[in-house]
PADREN-798469 format. One line per field, with one value per residue (C-alpha): residue number from 1; chain; y, z, x. Coordinates in Angstrom, 1 decimal. Layout:
<atoms>
i	NUM|...
ch	A|...
yy	Y|...
zz	Z|...
xx	X|...
</atoms>
This chain:
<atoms>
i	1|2|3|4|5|6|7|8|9|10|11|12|13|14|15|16|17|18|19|20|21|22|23|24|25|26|27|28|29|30|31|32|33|34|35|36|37|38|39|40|41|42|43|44|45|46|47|48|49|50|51|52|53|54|55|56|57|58|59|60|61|62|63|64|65|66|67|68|69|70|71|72|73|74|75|76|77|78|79|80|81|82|83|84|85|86|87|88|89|90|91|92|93|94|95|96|97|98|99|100|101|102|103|104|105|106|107|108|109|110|111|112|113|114|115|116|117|118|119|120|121|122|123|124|125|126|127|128|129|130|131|132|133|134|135|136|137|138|139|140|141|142|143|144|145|146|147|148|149|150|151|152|153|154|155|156|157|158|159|160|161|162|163|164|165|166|167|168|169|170|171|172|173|174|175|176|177|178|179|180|181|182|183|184|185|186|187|188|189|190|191|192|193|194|195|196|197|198|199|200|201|202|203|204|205|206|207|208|209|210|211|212|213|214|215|216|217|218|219|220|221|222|223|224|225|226|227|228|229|230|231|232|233|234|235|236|237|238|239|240|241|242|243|244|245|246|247|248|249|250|251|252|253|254|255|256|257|258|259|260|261|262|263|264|265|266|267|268|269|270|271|272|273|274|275
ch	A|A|A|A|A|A|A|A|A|A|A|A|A|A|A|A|A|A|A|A|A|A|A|A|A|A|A|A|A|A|A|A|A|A|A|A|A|A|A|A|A|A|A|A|A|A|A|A|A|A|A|A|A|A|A|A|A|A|A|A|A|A|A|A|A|A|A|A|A|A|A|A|A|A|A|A|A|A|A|A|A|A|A|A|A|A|A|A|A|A|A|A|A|A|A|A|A|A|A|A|A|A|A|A|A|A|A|A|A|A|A|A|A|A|A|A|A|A|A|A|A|A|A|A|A|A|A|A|A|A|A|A|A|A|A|A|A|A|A|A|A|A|A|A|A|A|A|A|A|A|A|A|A|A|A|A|A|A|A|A|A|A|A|A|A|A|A|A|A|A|A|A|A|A|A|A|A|A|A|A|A|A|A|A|A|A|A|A|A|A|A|A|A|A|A|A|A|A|A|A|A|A|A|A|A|A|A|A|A|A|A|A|A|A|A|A|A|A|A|A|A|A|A|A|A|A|A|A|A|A|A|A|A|A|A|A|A|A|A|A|A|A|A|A|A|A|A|A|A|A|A|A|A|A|A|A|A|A|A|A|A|A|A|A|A|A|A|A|A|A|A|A|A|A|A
yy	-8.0|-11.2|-12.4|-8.9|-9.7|-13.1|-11.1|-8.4|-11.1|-13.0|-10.8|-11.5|-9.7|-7.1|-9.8|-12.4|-10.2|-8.9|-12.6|-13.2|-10.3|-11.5|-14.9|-12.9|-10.6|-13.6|-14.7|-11.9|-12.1|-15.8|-14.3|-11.6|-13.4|-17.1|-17.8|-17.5|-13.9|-12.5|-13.6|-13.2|-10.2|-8.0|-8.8|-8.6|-5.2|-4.0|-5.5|-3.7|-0.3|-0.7|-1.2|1.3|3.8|2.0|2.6|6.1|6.1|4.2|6.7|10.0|7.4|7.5|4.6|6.3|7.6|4.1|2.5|5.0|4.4|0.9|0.9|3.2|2.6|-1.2|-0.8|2.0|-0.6|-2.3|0.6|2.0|-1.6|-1.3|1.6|-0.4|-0.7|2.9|1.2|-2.2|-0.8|1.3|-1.9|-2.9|-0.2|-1.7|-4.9|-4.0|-5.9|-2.3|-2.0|-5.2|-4.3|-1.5|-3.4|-6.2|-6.2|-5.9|-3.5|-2.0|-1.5|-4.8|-5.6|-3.0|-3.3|-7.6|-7.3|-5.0|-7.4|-8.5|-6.7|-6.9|-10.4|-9.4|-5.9|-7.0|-10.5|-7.4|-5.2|-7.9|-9.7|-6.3|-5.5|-9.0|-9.5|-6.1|-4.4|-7.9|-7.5|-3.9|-4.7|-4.3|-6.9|-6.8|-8.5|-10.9|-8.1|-6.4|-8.4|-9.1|-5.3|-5.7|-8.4|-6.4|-3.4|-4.2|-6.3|-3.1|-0.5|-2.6|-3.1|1.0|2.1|-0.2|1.8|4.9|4.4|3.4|6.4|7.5|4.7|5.5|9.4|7.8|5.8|8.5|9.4|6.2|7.9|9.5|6.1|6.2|9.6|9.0|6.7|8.0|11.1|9.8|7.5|9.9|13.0|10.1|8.8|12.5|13.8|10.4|10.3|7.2|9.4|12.2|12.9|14.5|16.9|18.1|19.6|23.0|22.5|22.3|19.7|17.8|18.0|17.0|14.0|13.4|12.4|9.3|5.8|4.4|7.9|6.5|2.9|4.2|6.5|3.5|1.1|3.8|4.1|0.2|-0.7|2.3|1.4|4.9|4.2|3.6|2.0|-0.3|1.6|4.4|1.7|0.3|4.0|4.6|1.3|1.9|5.9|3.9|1.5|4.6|6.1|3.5|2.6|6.1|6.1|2.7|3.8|7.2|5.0|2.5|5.5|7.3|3.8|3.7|7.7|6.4|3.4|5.6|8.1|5.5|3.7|7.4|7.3|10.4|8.9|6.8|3.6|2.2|4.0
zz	35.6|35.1|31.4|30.5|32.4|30.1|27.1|27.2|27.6|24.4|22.4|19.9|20.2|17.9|16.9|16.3|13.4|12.2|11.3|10.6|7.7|6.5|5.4|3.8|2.0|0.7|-0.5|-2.3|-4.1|-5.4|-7.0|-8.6|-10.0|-10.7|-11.3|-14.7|-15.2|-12.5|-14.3|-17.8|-17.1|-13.9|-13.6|-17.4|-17.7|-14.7|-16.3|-19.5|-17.7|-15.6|-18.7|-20.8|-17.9|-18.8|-22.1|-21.5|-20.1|-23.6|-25.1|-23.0|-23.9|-19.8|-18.3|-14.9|-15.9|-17.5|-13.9|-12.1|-13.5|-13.3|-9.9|-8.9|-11.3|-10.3|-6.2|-6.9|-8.9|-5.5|-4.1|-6.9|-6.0|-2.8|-2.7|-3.8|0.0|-0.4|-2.8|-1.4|1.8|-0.1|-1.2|2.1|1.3|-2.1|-0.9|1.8|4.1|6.3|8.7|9.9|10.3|12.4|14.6|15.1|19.3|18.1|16.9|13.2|12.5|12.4|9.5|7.4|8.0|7.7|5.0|3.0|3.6|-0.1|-2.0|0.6|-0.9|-4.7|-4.4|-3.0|-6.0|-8.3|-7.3|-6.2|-10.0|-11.5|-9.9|-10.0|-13.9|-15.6|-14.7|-15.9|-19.2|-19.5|-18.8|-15.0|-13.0|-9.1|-6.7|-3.6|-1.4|-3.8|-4.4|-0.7|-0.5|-2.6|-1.1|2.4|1.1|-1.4|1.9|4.3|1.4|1.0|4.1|5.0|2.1|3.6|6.5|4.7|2.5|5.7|6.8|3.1|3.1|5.9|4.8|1.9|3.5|4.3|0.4|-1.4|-5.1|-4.7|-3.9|-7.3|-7.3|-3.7|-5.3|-8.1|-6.8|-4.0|-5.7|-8.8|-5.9|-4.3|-7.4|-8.7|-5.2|-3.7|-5.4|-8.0|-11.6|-10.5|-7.4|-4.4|-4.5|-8.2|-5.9|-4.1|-0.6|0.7|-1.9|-0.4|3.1|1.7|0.2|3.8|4.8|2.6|3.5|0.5|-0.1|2.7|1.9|-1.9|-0.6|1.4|-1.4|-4.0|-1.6|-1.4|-5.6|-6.0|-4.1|-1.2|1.5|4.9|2.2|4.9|7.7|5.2|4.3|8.0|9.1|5.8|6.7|10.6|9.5|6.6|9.4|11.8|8.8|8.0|11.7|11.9|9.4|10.1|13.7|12.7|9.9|12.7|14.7|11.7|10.7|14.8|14.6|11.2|13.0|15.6|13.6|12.0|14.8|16.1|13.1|11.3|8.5|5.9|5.9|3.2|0.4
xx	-25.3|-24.2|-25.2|-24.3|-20.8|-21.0|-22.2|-18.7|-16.4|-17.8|-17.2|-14.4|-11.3|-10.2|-7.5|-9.5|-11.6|-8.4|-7.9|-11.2|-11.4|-8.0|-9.3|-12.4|-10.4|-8.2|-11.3|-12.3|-8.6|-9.3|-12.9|-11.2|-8.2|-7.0|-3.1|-3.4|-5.6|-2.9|-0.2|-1.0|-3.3|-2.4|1.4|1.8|0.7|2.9|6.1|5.1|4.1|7.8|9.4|8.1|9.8|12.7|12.9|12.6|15.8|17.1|15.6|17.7|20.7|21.3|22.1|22.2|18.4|17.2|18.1|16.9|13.3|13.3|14.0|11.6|8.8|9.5|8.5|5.6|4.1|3.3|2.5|-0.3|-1.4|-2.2|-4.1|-7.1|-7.2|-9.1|-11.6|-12.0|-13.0|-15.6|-17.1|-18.4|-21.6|-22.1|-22.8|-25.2|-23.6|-22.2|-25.3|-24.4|-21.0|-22.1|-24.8|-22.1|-20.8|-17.0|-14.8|-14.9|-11.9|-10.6|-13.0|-12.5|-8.6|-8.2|-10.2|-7.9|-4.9|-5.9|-3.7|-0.7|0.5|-0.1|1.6|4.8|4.3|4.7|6.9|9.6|8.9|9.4|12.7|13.9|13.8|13.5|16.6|18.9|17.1|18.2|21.9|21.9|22.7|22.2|24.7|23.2|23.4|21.4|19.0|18.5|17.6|15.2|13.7|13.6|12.4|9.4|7.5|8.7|7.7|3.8|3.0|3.7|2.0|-1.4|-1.6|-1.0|-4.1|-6.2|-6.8|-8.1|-10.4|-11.9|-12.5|-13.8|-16.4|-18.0|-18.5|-18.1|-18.4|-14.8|-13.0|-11.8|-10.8|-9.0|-6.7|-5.5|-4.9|-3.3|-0.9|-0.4|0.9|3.5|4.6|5.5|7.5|8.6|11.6|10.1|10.3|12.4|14.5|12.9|15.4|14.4|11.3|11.2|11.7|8.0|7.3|10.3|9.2|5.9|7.3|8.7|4.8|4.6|6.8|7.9|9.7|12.0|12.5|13.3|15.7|17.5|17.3|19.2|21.6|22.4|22.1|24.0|26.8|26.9|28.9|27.4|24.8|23.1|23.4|20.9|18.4|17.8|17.4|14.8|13.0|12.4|11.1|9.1|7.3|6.9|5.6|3.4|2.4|1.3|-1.3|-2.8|-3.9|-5.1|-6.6|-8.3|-9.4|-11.2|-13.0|-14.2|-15.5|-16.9|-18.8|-19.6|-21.3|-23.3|-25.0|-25.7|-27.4|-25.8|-24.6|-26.9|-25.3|-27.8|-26.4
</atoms>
């Protein structure tokens, strides 16, 4: 009784492999990009994808249109981002190293969760660069107060959106080949009802209470309200953040408790963890 006594209280805590992935997962960013393939390479291609929304609204001769876009097209660019969460946790089977995961004393969930932090950092990097220095070359320029929406939101709107897509990784795990289905489908339904390309209101009112499900629906919402000037403007976007991190609170521990019934399952041996 007692080494087993010693054996239960050595085994890390679930915070300590939260951290533990974290540094991991930062590793795995530094092997996929340096400074300069990021900038030149990922980042470019979402300035040019947030402006190319933008000169849509050139084209419609819309000014109201044209900001519209770039506002929204300019925070989902984080959020398309960090749905990689749903295929980075995926990876863990390609690289053989899930049995061990399994087998391991601790928690799983921790792993499969710190080592998804990854793409927290880069997706708010783009969206905030995006909304910072697109719309001023389109003609609109945001006051401080403006800008320090932005800057609350996009970290807020991020770090939701991760715990949204937690609870898809974890489905996926159970059938890696559709983690790249998973994705795009899952950030091409929120980008068409959250409110991003068209308003949510354009929807019927199922789609809209659908829409309701996802975070950065919310923190949208409160950040038109404050760059467009409503009144009560702040006291919107504090209400659509705290629903956003409910939102997003939500979904990361029904996330954490799928990735347990996953690990579960596994050591029961009634999933094939080898392929």
């Amino acid at each position: 009784m007692g080494s087993r006594d010693i054996d239960v209280r050595r085994r890390p805590s679930s915070a300590t492999i939260f951290a533990l992935a974290m540094r991991t997962g930062l590793g795995d960013l530094r092997t996929n990009y340096t400074w300069w393939s990021w900038t030149s390479g990922w980042l470019l291609r979402c300035l040019m994808e947030v402006a190319f929304f933008g000169l849509i609204g050139l084209l419609l001769q819309s000014p109201q249109a044209t900001f519209f876009l770039l506002i929204g097209r300019g925070l989902f660019v984080g959020v398309a981002e960090v749905m990689w969460v749903i295929q980075s946790t995926a990876w863990e089977r390609g690289s053989g190293t899930l049995p061990l995961l399994v087998a391991a004393p601790g928690r799983a969930w921790p792993v499969f969760a710190g080592r998804s932090t990854q793409w927290l950092g880069s997706a708010t990097a783009t969206s905030l660069v995006s909304l910072l220095t697109l719309p001023p070359l389109f003609g609109f320029v945001l006051t401080p107060l403006q800008l320090a929406a932005v800057a609350l939101v996009v970290p807020v709107t991020i770090a939701a959106s991760y715990g949204f897509a937690l609870p898809l990784a974890a489905l996926v795990l159970r059938r890696p080949s559709w983690r790249n289905a998973a994705s795009n489908v899952a950030h091409n339904v929120m980008v068409l009802v959250c409110g991003a390309l068209v308003p949510v209101a354009f929807w019927p009112w199922p789609v809209q209470w659908f829409a309701q499900l996802f975070p950065v629906t919310h923190s949208l919402r409160g950040l038109r309200a404050v760059l467009d000037g409503d009144p009560g403007d702040w006291g919107l976007l504090s209400a659509s953040l705290a629903l956003a991190v409910g939102l997003g609170l939500a979904w990361f521990l029904l996330g954490a408790w799928l990735l347990e019934r996953f690990a579960e399952a596994a050591r029961q041996g009634t999933i094939d963890i080898d392929t």
